[in-house]
C-alpha positions in Angstrom: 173.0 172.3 123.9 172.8 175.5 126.3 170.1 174.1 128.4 170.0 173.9 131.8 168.4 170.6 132.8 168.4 171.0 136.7 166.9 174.8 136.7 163.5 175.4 137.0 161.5 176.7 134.3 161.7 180.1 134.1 159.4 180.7 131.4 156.8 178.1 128.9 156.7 178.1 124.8 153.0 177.7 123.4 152.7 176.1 120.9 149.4 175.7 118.7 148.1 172.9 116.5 144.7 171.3 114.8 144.1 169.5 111.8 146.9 167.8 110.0 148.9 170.5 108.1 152.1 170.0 109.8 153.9 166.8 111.5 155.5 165.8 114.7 158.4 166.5 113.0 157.9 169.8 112.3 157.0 170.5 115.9 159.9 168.5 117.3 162.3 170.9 115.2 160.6 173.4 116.9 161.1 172.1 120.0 164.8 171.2 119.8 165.5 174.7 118.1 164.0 176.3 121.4 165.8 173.9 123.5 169.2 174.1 121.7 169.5 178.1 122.1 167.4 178.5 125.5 170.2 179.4 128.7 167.4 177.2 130.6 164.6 175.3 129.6 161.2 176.5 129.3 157.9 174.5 129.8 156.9 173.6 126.4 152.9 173.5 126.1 151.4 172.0 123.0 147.7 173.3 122.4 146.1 170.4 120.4 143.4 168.8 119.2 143.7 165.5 118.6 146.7 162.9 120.3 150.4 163.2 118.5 152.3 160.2 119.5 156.3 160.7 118.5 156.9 164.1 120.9 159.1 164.5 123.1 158.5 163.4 127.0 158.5 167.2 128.4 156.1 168.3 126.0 153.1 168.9 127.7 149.5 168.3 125.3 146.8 170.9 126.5 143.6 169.8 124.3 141.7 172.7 123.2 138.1 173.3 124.1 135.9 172.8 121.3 134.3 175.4 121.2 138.0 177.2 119.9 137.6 174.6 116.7 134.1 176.2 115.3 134.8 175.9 111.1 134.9 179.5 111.3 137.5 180.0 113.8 140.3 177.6 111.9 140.0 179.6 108.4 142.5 182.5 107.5 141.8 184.6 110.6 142.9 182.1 112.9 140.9 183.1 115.2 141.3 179.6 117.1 144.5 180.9 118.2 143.2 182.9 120.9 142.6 179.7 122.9 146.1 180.5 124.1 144.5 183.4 126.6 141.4 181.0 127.7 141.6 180.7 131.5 142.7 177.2 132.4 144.4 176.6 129.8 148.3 178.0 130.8 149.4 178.0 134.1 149.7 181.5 135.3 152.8 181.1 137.2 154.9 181.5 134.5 155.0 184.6 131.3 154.2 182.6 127.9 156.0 183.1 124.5 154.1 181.6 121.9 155.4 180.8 118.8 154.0 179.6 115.2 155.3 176.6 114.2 156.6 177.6 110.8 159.0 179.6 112.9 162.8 179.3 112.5 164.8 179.8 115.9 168.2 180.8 116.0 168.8 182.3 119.4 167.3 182.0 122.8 163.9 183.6 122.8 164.3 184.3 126.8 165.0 187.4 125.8 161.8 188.4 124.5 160.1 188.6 128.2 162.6 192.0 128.6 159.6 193.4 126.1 157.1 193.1 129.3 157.6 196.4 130.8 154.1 195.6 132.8 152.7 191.7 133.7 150.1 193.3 131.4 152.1 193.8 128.4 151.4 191.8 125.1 154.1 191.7 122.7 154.2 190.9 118.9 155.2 192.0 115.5 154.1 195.3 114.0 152.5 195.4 110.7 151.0 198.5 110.0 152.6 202.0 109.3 150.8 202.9 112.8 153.7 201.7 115.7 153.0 200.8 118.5 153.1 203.5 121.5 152.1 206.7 122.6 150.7 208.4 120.0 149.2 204.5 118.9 147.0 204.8 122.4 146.6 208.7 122.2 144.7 207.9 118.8 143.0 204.9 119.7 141.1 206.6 122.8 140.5 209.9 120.7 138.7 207.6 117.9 136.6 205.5 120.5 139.0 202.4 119.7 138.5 202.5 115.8 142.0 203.5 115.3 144.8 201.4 116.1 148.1 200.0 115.8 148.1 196.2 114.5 150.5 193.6 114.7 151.3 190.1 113.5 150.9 186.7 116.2 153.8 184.7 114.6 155.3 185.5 117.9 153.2 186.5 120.9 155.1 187.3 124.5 152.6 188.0 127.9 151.6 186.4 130.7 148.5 184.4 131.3 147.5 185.5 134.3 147.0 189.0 133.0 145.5 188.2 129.5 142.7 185.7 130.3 140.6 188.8 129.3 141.2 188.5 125.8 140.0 185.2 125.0 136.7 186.6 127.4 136.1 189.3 124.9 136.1 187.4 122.0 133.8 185.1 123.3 131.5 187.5 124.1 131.8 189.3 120.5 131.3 185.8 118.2 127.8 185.3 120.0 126.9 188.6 118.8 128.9 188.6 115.5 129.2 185.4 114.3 130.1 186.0 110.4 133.1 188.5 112.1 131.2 191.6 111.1 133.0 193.6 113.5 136.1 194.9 111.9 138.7 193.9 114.5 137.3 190.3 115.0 138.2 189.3 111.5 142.0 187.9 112.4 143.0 186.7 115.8 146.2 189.2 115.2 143.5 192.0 114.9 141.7 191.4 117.8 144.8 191.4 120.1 146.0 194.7 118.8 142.2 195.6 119.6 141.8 194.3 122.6 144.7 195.1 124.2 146.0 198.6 122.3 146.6 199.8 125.4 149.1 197.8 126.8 150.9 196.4 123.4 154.3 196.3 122.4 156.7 196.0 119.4 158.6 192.7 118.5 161.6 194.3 117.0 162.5 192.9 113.3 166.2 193.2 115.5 164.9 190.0 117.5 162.4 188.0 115.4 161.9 189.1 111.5 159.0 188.0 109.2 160.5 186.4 106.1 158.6 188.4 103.7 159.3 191.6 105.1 163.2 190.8 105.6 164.4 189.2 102.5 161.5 190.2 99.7 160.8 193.1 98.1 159.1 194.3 95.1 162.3 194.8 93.4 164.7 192.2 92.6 167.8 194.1 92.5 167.0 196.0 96.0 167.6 192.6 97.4 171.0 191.7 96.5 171.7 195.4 97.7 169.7 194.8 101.0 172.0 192.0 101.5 175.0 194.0 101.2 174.3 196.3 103.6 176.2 196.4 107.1 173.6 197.5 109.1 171.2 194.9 107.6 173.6 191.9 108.2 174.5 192.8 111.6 170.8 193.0 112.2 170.0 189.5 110.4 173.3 187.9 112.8 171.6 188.9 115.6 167.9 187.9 114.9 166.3 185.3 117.3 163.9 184.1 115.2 162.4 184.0 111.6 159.0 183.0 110.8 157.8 181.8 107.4 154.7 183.6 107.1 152.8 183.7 103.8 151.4 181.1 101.7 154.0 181.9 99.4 157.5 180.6 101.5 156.1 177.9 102.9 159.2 174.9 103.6 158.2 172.5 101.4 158.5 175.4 98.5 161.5 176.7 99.4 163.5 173.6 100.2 162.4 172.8 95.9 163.7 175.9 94.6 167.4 175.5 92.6 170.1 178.9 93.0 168.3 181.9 91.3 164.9 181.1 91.5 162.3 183.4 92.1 158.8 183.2 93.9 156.5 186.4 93.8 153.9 186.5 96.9 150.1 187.5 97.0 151.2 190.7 97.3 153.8 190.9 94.3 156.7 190.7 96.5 159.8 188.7 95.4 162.4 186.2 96.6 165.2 185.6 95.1 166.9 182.2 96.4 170.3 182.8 96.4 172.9 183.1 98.8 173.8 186.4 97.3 169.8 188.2 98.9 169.5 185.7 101.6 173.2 185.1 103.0 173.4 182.5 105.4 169.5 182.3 105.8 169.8 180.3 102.9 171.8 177.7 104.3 169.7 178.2 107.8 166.4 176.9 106.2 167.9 174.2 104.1 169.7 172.6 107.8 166.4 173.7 110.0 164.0 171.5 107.5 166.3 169.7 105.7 165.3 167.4 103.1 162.9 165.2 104.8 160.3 168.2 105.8 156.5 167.2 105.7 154.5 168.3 103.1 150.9 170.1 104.1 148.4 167.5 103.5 145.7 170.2 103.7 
């Protein structure tokens, strides 16, 4: 371990959980992964709603407000993650990383708060042809904010002290559109980019990578070339992080699939499991969840 256990926190990890989908055990991998490649320890803050006996001492359980766990606000849009920006509920002394917890970590996330160019930036993953920048804001103000870059929360770097607005906005917005019938309510990653288009920032795929984006594709055989590829592996040694997104590659499924098997997403991407598209991310997953992982029970 690389962690510091005299210095003072420099930074906290947010983590989110309700309902019963994933385990202690899944969040104490997360945890340990964190710990493991952090220089110094951050605070870790666990967003729940309910009591999880089994984590670790210096995990620290925020429980969230009820009125974040409406029905509505725990479906796909997730909008119930936006608790994280409520006032009161992180400290403001410190900038916040937040991470999902099907998230594999492989290098110390620190690194991430050099993406704060302003204590008002808001950092996450782009995932629209629309990047993030310039032209992004220029667009967005010409088009009375109906134009904008979007992004994806797996991953979600900004201080608290300077976002508490975001959670406000929302709040204001479900009172008047409670069935999400404005556009940029309809997925918590949405409203951020909304919200806050003109202070976001890109989550290079050179730091944290979305599974489906990195090792699938619509074509099989691109893969194995992908793989092959010298910019490509330099760029996958160096990653930080990997998240699992998709109801597609979720643990569980993966750690049942046998060498050569294939699993074709929602949006007809494929995976090939085998060492020869995925490299050492292959062997990565099977240590980070091993053979014990928890299976959703919803």
């Amino acid at each position: 371990m690389n962690v510091s256990q005299t210095s003072h926190a420099q930074w906290q990890c947010v983590l989110i959980c309700w309902g019963d989908k994933y385990g202690v055990d899944i969040i104490n991998r997360l945890v340990a992964s964190v710990d493991e490649h952090s220089t110094c320890r951050p605070r870790f803050v666990l967003i729940t709603d309910r009591d999880r006996p089994g984590l670790p001492a210096h995990v620290q359980c925020v429980p969230f407000p009820q009125h974040w766990l409406e029905p509505a606000l725990k479906r796909s849009g997730c909008q119930a993650k936006l608790v994280m920006f409520e006032e009161g509920i992180l400290q403001t002394d410190l900038p916040a990383i937040y991470i999902d917890l099907d998230t594999i970590v492989m290098g110390d996330m620190s690194r991430l708060l050099a993406l704060q160019h302003t204590p008002q930036s808001v950092a996450i993953l782009p995932s629209a042809v629309l990047p993030f920048g310039a032209f992004a804001r220029w667009l967005n103000a010409q088009t009375g904010q109906r134009k904008y870059a979007r992004g994806n929360s797996s991953v979600v770097v900004f201080h608290p002290a300077h976002c508490h607005y975001i959670a406000r906005r929302f709040r204001v917005l479900y009172e008047q559109f409670p069935e999400f019938g404005f556009r940029p309510m309809i997925a918590d990653e949405r409203f951020i980019s909304w919200v806050a288009q003109a202070n976001m920032q890109a989550i290079s795929k050179a730091h944290v990578a979305k599974f489906p984006g990195e090792y699938m594709f619509y074509w099989s055989w691109w893969l194995y070339v992908k793989a092959r590829l010298p910019w490509v592996r330099a760029r996958r040694r160096a990653q930080l992080a990997v998240t699992l997104n998709g109801l597609m590659i979720k643990p569980e499924r993966l750690l049942a699939l046998s060498e050569g098997d294939v699993i074709v997403d929602e949006k007809n991407r494929k995976l090939v499991w085998s060492r020869h598209t995925l490299g050492s991310m292959q062997e990565t997953i099977l240590r980070f969840y091993g053979t014990a992982a928890t299976q959703p029970t919803v």
